[in-house]
N, C-alpha and C positions, 0 to 999 in steps of 0.2 A: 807633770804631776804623776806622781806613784799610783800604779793602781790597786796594789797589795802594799799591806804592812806586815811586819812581823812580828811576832810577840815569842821567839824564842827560837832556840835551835835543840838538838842530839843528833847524836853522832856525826858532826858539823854539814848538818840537812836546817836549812832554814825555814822554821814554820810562818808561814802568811797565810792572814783574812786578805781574800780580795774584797777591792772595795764595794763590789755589787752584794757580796755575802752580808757586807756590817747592813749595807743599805735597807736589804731586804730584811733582817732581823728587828732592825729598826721599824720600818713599815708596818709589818708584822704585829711589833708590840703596841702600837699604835691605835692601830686598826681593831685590837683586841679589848684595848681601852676603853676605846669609844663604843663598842658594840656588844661586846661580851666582856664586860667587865669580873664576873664570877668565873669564867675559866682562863681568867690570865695566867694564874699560876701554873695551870695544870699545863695550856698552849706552852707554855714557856720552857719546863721541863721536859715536855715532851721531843722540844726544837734541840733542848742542849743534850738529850739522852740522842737525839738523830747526828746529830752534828758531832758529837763526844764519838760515839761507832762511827762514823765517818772518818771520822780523822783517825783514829786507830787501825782503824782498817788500810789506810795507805803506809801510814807509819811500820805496821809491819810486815806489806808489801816492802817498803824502803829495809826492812832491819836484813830482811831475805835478802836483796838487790846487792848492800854493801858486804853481806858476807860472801855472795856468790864472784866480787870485783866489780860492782857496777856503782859508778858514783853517782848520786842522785844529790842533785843541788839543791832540792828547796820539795816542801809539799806546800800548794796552797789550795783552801777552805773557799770552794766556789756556789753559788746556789745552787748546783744542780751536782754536787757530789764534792769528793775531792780530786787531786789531780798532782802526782808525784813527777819531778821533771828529772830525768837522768841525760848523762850525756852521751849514751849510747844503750842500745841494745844489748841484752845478754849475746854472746858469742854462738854458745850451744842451747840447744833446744830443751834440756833436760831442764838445766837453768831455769829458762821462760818461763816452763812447766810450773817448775817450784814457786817463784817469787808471782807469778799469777795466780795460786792458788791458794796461797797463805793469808791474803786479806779474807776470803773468802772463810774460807776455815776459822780463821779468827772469831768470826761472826756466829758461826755455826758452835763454835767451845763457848762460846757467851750466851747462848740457848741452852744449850745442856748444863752449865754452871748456873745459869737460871732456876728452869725447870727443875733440877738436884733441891738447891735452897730450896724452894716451894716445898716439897716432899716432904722432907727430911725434916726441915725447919719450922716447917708449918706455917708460911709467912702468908700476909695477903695476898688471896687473887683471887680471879675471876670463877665460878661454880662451871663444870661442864655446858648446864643447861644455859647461862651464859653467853660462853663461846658460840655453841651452838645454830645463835639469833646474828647474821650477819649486821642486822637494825643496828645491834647495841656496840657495835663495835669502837666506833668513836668515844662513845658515852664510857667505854668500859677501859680505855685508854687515859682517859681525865682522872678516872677513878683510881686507878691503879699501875702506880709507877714501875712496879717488878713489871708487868705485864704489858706496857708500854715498852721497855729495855726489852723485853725477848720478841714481840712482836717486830719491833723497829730491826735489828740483827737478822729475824729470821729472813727479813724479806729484801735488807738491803746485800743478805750472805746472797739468798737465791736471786736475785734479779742479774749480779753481778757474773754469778756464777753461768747459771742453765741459759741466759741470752748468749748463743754463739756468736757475738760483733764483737771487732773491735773498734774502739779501745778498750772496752770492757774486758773484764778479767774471763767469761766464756769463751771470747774470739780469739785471745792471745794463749787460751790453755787451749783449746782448736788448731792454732798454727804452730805451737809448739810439737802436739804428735804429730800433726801431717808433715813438718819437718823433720822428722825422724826419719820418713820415708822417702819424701820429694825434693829435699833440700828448702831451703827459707826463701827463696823467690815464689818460686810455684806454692807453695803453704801462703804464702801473704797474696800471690793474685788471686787464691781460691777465697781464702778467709775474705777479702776487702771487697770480695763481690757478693757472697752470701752477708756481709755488711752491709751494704750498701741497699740489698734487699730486704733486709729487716728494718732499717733506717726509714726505707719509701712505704712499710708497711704501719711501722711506727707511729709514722708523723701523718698517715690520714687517718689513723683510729684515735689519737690526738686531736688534730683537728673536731675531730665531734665529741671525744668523749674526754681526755684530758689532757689540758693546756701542758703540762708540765710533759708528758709523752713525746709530745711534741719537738720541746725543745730538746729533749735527750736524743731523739731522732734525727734532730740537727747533729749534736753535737756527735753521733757514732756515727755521720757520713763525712763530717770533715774529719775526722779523729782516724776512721779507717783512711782515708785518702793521704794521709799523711803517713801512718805506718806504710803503706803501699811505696810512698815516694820514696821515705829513709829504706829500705829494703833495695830498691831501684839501685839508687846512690850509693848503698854498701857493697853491692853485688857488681859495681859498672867501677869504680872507683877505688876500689883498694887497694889494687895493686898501682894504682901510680902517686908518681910522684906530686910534690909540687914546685919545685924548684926552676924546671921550667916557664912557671906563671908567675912566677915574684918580678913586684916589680919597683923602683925606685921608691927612696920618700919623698912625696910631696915635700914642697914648700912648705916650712914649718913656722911657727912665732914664740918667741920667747915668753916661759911661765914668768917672767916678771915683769913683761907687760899688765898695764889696768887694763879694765873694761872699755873704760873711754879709749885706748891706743888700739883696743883692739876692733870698736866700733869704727874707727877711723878708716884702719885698715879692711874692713868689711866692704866699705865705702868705694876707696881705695880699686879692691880688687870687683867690685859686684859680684862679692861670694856672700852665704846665710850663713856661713862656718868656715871655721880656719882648725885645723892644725894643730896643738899645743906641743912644745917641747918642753919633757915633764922627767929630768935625770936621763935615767935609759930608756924613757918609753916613752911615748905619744897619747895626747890627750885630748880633747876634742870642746871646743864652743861653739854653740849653734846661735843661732838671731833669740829664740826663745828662752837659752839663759838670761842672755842681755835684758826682755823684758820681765822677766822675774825680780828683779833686781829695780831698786829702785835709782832713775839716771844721777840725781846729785851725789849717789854713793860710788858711781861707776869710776871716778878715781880714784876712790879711796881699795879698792876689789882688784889682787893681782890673778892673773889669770890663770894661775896652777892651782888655786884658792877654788874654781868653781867646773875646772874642765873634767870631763868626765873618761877616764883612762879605757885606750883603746887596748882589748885584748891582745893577746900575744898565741901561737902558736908555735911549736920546735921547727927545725928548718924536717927533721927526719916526718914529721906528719904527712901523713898519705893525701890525696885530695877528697877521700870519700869521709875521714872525720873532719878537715878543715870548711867541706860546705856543709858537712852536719850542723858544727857549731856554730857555722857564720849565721843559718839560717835560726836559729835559734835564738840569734843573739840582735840586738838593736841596731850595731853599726854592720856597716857594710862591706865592710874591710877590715883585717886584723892586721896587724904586725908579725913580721917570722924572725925568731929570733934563732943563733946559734952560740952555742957556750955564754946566752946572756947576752948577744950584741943584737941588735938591730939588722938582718939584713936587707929588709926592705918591708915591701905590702904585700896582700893576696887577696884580690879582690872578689866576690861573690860571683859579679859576674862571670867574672874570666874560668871559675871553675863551674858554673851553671853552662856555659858553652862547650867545656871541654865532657858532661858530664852529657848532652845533649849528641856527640859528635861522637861520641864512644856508645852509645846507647844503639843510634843509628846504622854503628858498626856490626854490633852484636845480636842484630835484630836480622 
């Protein structure tokens, strides 16, 4: 089962709702329904002016990323923010700098283009004495949709920005200078431990005071432990090859086999997954396709019809990007191709040892 959908792309970056996001929007209105009937509208705007700055705000994170050469595959709409997926790291630190600070700013020019209108414009808002009343703040949010839009920016600009964690855009404009001076190892074991202590500070003034703290406190200590690791792997890994770890192709099955030849064969071999031979590439069926699939259809379903095509990487790929993307990615082994051929596999493992064995060296 998919856990994101997409409802569209630019600059061929895929937009997805993860499905906890729809979930929760759902619940949400619901619960709004039932209980507060009179501020549904207002709940409601105020979720899609949150979530509208949300998603702009990685979007032009992602706009900086692709002009700087960094491809970013997809942004998806998560309940506790958004979350832009690239398949690497900026190179240089100036970079980082830029494309971590641009959502942010984003935020901060949609406050001031605000505030301006208000002025100038003369448009509704809230009176000084108002503001003022921290009481009324909710109340004055329902009230007044400008005011809602600058409030929501101000604080999702500053949260992002002034918390020095990563993966927050603080902690990665943090390791961007300190790598100016220290080089991006030592900038990432300094950031991911001052992470890791805001994380543990996070999540017990959560615990008492708000749930949602919490979870973000979750989320910046796996999130730093992860920048931590790809830093590790880039810095242990770059310069080799992987040519030495390539390793034959499995046993494959023919895409025109059915379902049912290849249940047989499942049987056969007491494997959950075989193999597909899909033209020039490899393609993959697991036990869980099969039950998706209803069984008196299964000979009617050839098997290139539902197998799910196993990435590829160039035979010249280093092994510090090829366990980047392995781990990034569902299967567990890519194919390495050269001039378009096949020359074999490269298995996760084999480079999670070599990257373990070279660590050990350099330590």
């Amino acid at each position: 089962m998919k856990n994101s959908f997409s409802f569209g792309r630019i600059l061929g970056i895929s937009l997805e709702l993860h499905i906890t996001f729809i979930l929760l929007i759902i619940a949400i209105a619901i619960g709004i329904l039932l209980l507060d009937t009179k501020n549904f509208i207002p709940t409601m705007l105020l979720l899609f002016f949150l979530f509208l700055s949300v998603f702009l705000h990685e979007l032009v994170h992602s706009v900086v990323a692709v002009s700087k050469g960094v491809k970013v595959k997809r942004i998806i709409l998560l309940p506790i923010g958004g979350l832009a997926q690239t398949e690497k790291m900026p190179e240089k630190p100036l970079d980082e700098f830029l494309i971590s600070i641009a959502g942010p700013l984003f935020n901060f020019l949609v406050v001031i283009a605000v505030a301006l209108s208000v002025v100038f414009l003369h448009l509704p808002f809230p009176s000084m004495q108002q503001l003022s009343n921290p009481a009324m703040l909710e109340q004055l949010m329902m009230q007044y949709p400008l005011f809602t839009l600058l409030w929501v920016n101000l604080i999702l600009g500053a949260f992002n920005l002034f918390v020095p964690a990563m993966p927050m855009d603080g902690g990665r404009v943090l390791r961007s200078l300190l790598a100016i001076k220290f080089g991006s190892v030592k900038a990432t074991s300094f950031a991911t431990k001052l992470s890791i202590a805001i994380a543990a500070a996070m999540f017990l003034i959560g615990i008492f005071a708000n749930f949602w703290l919490a979870i973000i406190a979750v989320f910046i200590y796996f999130g730093a432990q992860a920048e931590n690791e790809a830093t590790q792997i880039k810095a242990v890994l770059e310069r080799s090859s992987i040519k030495k770890l390539i390793q034959p192709i499995p046993k494959t099955v023919s895409g025109e086999k059915t379902l049912k030849e290849l249940y047989q064969e499942m049987k056969k071999r007491n494997q959950t997954g075989l193999l597909i031979k899909l033209g020039k590439g490899l393609g993959y069926i697991g036990i869980e396709s099969l039950k998706q699939e209803k069984k008196w259809d299964w000979s009617k379903i050839k098997a290139k019809d539902k197998a799910q095509k196993i990435p590829s990487i160039p035979l010249e790929s280093t092994a510090s990007e090829a366990l980047t993307k392995l781990m990034q990615s569902p299967f567990t082994f890519f194919t390495v191709k050269e001039k378009g051929k096949i020359k074999g596999i490269i298995k996760q493992e084999d480079l999670t040892k070599l990257f373990q064995i070279k660590r050990i060296g350099e330590t």
